[in-house]
C-alpha positions in Angstrom: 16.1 -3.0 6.3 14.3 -0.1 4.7 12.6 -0.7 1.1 10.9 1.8 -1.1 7.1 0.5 -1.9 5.6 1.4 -5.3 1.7 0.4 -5.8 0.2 1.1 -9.2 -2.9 0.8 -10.1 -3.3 -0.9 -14.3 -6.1 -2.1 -16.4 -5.3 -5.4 -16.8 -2.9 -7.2 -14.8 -2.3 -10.1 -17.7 -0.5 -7.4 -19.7 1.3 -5.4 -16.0 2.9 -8.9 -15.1 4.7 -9.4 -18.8 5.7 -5.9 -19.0 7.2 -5.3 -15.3 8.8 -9.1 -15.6 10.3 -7.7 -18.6 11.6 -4.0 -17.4 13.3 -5.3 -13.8 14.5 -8.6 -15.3 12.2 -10.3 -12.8 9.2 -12.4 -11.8 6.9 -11.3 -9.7 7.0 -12.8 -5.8 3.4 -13.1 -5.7 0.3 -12.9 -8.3 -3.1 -13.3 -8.3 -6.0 -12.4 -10.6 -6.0 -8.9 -10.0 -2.7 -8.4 -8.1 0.8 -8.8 -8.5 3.8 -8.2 -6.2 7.9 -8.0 -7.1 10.6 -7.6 -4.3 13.6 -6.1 -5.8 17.2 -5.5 -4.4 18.5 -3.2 -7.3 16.9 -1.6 -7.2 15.5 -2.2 -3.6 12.0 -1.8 -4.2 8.3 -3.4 -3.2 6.6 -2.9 -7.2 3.0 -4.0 -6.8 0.1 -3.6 -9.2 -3.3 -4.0 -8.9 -6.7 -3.7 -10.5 -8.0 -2.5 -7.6 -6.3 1.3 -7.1 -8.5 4.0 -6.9 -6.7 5.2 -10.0 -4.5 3.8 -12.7 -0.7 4.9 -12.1 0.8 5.4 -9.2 -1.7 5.1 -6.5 0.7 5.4 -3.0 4.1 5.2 -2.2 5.5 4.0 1.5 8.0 2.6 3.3 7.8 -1.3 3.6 10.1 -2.3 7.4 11.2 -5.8 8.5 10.7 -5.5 11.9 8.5 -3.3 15.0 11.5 -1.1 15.9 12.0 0.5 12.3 8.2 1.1 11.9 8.5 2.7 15.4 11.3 5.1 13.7 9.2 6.0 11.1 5.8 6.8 13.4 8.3 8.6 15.7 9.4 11.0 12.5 6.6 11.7 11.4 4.8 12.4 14.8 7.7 14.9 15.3 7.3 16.4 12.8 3.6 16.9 13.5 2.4 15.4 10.2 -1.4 14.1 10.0 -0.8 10.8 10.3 -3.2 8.5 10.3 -2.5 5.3 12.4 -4.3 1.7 10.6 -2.8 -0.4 12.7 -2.7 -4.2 12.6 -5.1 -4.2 8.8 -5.6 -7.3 5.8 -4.8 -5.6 2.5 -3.2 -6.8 -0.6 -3.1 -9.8 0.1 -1.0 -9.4 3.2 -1.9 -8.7 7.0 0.6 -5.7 8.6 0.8 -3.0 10.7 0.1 0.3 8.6 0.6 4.4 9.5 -0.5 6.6 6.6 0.8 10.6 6.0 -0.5 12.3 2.9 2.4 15.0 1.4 1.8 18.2 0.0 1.2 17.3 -2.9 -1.6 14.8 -2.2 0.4 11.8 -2.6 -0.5 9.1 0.1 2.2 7.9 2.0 2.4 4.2 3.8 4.9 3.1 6.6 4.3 -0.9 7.3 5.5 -3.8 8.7 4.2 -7.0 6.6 3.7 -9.9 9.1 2.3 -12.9 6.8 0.3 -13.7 4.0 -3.4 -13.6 3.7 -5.6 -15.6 1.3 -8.2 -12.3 0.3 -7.0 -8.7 -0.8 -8.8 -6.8 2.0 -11.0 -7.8 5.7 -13.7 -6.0 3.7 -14.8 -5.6 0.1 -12.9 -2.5 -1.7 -14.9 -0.7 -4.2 -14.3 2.5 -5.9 -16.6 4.1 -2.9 -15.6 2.5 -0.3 -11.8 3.5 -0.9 -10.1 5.2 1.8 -6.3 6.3 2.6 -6.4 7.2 -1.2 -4.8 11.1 -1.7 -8.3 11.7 -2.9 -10.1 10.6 0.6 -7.1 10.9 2.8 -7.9 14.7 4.0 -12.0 13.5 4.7 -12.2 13.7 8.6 -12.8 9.8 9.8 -12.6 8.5 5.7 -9.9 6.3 7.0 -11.4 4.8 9.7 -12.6 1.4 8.9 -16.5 1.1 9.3 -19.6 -0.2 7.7 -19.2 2.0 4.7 -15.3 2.3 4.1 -12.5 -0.7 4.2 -9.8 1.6 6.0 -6.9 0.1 3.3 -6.3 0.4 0.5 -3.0 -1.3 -0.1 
């Protein structure tokens, strides 16, 4: 199963959480202090909001899979259709550890494909900070930005 993923990024999660609850008639799957996740089936969408997006609004979009064979689809696509994908792999981030391919479209929206494997206690392997963001449609076109090293976390959620 196939579900739409949403991440925007807000000033103050105490005032997202009442608001989204509010607008999809739901409460969110998971929360913490600066992050809050809902899992809707109508419609079927992965909402998350964060204090940590490069930007406030809509930071990314992606496709969120349930298993290895559907992510496959989707690296297969857009390989064939020779789009610059950058491939995260196996990556903590947002609270979650999964398996993450990134494509930026033409209009400089970042694009994630990912499989979500388990839970993780922290939001990233290694601090975020507004410099240190990468995969963001801001830093996606940087040759290596995305790669995870000393200086960037390679994830942003």
């Amino acid at each position: 199963m196939k579900r739409l993923h949403i991440h925007v990024g807000v000033e103050n999660i105490e005032q997202a959480i009442p608001f989204y609850s509010a607008l999809f008639g739901a409460e969110p799957v998971k929360t913490k202090a600066d992050y809050a996740k809902w899992l809707l089936d109508d419609p079927h969408v992965n909402f998350a909001v964060s204090t940590r997006a490069s930007k406030k609004g809509v930071d990314h979009l992606g496709i969120q899979v349930d298993d290895t064979g559907e992510l496959d689809e989707l690296r297969g696509r857009m390989k064939s259709a020779a789009l610059p994908v950058f491939d995260e792999g196996e990556t903590v981030c947002c609270y979650a550890k999964s398996d993450k391919t990134w494509v930026q479209d033409p209009a400089g929206v970042a694009w994630e494909t990912y499989r979500t494997m388990e839970d993780a206690q922290i939001f990233a392997e290694k601090p975020v900070s507004p410099e240190s963001a990468c995969c963001t449609p801001e830093t996606m076109g940087t040759p290596n930005c995305c790669e995870p090293s000393e200086n960037t976390a390679g994830c942003c959620g």
